[in-house]
C-alpha positions in Angstrom: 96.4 157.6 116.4 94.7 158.4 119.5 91.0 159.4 119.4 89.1 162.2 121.0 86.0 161.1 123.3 83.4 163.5 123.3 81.8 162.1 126.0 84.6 161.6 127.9 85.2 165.8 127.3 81.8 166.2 129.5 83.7 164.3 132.6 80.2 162.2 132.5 77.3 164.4 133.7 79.6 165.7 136.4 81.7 169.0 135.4 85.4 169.3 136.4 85.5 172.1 138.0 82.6 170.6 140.5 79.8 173.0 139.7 76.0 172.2 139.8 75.8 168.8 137.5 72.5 170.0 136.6 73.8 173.0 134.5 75.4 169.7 132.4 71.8 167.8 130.7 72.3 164.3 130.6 71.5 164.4 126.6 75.0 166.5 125.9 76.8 162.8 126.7 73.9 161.5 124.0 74.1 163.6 121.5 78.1 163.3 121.9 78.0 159.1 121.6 75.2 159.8 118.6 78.3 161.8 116.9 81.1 159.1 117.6 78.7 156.6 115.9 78.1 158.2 113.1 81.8 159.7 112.2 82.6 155.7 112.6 79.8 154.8 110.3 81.2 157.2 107.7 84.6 155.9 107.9 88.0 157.8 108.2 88.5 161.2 109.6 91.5 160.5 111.2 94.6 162.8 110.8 97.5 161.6 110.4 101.2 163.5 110.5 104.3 162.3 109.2 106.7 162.7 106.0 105.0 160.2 104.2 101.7 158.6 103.1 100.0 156.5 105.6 99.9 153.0 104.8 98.9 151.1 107.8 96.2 150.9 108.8 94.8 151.5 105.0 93.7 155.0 105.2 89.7 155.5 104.6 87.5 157.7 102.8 87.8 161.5 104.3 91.0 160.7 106.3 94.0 163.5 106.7 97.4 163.4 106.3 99.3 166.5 106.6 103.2 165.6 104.8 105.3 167.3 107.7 107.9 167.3 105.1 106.3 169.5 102.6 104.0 171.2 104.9 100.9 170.2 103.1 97.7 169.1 103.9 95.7 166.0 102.3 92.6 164.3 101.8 91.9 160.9 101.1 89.3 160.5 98.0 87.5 157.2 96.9 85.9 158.2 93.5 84.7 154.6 92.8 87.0 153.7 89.9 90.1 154.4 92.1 91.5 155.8 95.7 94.1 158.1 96.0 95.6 161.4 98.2 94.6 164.5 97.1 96.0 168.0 97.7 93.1 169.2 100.5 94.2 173.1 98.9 93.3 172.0 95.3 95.4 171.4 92.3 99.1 172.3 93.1 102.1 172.3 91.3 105.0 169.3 91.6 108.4 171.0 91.1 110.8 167.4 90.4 112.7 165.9 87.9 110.3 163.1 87.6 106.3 162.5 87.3 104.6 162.6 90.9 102.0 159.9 90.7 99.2 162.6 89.6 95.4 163.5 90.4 93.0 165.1 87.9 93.6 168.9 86.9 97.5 168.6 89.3 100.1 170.5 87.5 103.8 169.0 87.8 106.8 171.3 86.8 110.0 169.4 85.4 112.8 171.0 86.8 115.3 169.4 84.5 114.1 170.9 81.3 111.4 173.4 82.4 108.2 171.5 81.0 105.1 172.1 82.5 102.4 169.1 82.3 99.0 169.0 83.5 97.3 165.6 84.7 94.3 164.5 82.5 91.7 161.8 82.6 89.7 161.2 79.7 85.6 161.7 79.6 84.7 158.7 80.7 87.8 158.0 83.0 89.7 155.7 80.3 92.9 156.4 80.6 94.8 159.5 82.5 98.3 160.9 81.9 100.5 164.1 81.9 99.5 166.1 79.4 102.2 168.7 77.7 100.8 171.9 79.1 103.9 174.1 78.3 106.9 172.5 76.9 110.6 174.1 76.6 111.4 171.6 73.3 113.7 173.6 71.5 114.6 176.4 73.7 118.1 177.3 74.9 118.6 175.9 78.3 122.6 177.0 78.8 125.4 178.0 77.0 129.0 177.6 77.6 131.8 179.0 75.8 136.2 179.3 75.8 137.7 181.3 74.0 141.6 180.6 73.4 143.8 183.8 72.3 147.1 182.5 72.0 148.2 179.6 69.5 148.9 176.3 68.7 150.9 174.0 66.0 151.5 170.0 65.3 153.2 167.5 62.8 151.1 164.9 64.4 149.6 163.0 61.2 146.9 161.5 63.7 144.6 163.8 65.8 146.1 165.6 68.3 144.0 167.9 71.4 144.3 171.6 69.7 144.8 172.7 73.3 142.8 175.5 74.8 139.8 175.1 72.7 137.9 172.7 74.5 134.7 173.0 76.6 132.7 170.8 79.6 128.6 171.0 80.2 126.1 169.3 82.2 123.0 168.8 80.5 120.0 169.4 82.4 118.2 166.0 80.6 119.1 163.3 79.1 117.0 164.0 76.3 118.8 167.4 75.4 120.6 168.3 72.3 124.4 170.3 72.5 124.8 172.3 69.9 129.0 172.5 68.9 130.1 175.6 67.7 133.8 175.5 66.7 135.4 178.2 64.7 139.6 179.0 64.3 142.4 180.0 61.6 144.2 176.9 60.0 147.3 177.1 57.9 150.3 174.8 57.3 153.9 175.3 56.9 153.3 174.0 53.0 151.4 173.3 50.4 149.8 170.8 52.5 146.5 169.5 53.9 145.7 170.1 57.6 142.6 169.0 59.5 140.0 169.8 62.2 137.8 167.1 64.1 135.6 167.5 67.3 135.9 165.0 70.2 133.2 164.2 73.0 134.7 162.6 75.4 137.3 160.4 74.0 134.9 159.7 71.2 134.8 161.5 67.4 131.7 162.9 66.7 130.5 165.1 63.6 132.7 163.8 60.6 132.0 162.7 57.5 131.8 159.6 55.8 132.8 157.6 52.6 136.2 159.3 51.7 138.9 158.6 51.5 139.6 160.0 55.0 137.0 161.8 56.6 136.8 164.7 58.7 135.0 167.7 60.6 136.7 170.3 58.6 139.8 170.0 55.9 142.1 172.8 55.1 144.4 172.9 51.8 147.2 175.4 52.3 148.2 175.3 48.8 150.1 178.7 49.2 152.6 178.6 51.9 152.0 181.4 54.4 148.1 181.8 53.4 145.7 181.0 56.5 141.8 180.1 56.3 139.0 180.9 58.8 137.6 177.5 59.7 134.1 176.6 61.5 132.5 173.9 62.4 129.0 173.5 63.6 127.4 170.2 64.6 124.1 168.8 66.9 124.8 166.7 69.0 123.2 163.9 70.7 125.3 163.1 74.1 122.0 161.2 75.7 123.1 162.3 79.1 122.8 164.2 81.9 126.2 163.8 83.4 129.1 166.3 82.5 130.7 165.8 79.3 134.0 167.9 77.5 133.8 168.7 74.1 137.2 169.5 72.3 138.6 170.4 68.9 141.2 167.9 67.6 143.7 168.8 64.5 146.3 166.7 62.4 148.5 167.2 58.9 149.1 165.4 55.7 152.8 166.4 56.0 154.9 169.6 57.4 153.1 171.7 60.4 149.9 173.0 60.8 149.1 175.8 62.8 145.6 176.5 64.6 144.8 180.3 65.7 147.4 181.8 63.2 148.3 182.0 59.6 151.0 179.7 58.2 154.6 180.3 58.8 153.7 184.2 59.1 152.9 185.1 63.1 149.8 186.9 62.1 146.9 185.4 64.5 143.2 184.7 65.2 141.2 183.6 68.3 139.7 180.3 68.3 136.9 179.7 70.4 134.4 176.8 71.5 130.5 177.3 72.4 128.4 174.7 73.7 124.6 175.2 73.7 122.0 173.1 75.4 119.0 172.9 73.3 115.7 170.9 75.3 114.6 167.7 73.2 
């Protein structure tokens, strides 16, 4: 960075313009070298601009950077234990999906989940860290829902895609919950057994275990004709942040079952599928 003389601003003793040199004392160009020594002596007070933190030469105690990529202004503070870049405007608030390096009392926004955190040193400067200021753990981020109206039927012993009733969300954070709500009319063509599983993404999630077989949801049509409402509610876990489909899967014992309408009578039901991101 180039620096300003302030002797060389006098044009010696002798003004630009060519006036009387004695309107210009001799002691301004003293007084001026007197301040050039001692902003040296002091170290920094350069000014820096660019879109990212100068490095060389090492920034000093009092130098400025203003980010030209954020339009912000900084000051460079040695507080003995440490050296760092500080806001010149005071604590301001970070607005990413990760933890900015941090300064005492600087707020940082999460944008994935909506956390607020607030960066705290301990008396005594031990230890500092983001501190929970306001945290979105177990609010609703988003919901997503299909709702299928017309209806669907199988003789498929293993699991089939109930088709229609099947849902895709992008969690904001990996650390989220989905909450699965799946609720339809199930009924076979006999007295026979038909069943309901849920899917995430070519894998089964939310079934029992240590049966026989084991399932989301059975269904025993033991009167031909009959139809029962059927829902199925489970938490998930998908630890991700990438899109993922959720889907409802069915199968029979024996003889047909039918999803969205009641047995071998054409009386029908919607069937829907609601996906709800809950922050971790």
């Amino acid at each position: 960075m180039a620096e300003i003389s302030l002797t060389r601003l006098s044009g010696g003793n002798t003004p630009a313009d060519g006036s009387d040199p004695r309107t210009f004392p001799a002691i301004w160009n003293a007084s001026a070298t007197a301040i050039e020594d001692a902003l040296a002596e002091g170290g920094g007070g350069s000014i820096t601009v660019s879109d990212t933190a100068p490095t060389d030469p090492a920034p000093g105690q009092g130098d400025l950077w203003w980010d030209s990529a954020n339009g912000k202004l900084f000051v460079y503070y040695v507080d003995g234990d440490s050296s760092q870049w500080v806001d010149a405007a005071g604590p301001s608030v970070a607005v990413q999906s990760t933890a900015p390096t941090g300064y005492e009392g600087q707020l940082w926004l999460d944008d994935t989940d909506g956390s607020m955190y607030v960066y705290y040193t301990d008396p005594g400067g031990g230890a500092s860290s983001w501190i929970g200021a306001v945290s979105r753990s177990g609010g609703i981020l988003q919901v997503v829902s299909t709702t299928k109206t017309d209806t669907f039927s199988t003789t498929s012993t293993s699991a089939v895609d109930i088709t229609g009733v099947s849902a895709t969300i992008t969690p904001r954070s990996t650390s989220s919950k989905i909450l699965v709500q799946v609720q339809t009319v199930v009924g076979n063509s006999g007295a026979n057994s038909t069943y309901l599983q849920l899917d995430r993404g070519g894998t089964t999630i939310g079934v029992s275990t240590g049966g026989t077989s084991n399932h989301s949801s059975l269904v025993y049509d033991g009167t031909t004709g009959y139809g029962i409402p059927v829902g199925v509610v489970f938490l998930d876990s998908p630890s991700t942040s990438s899109s993922v489909t959720y889907k409802l899967q069915g199968y029979v014992a024996s003889g047909t079952g039918y999803f969205g309408r009641i047995g071998v009578l054409d009386r029908r039901a919607i069937s829907s599928i609601t996906l709800i991101e809950v922050a971790g």
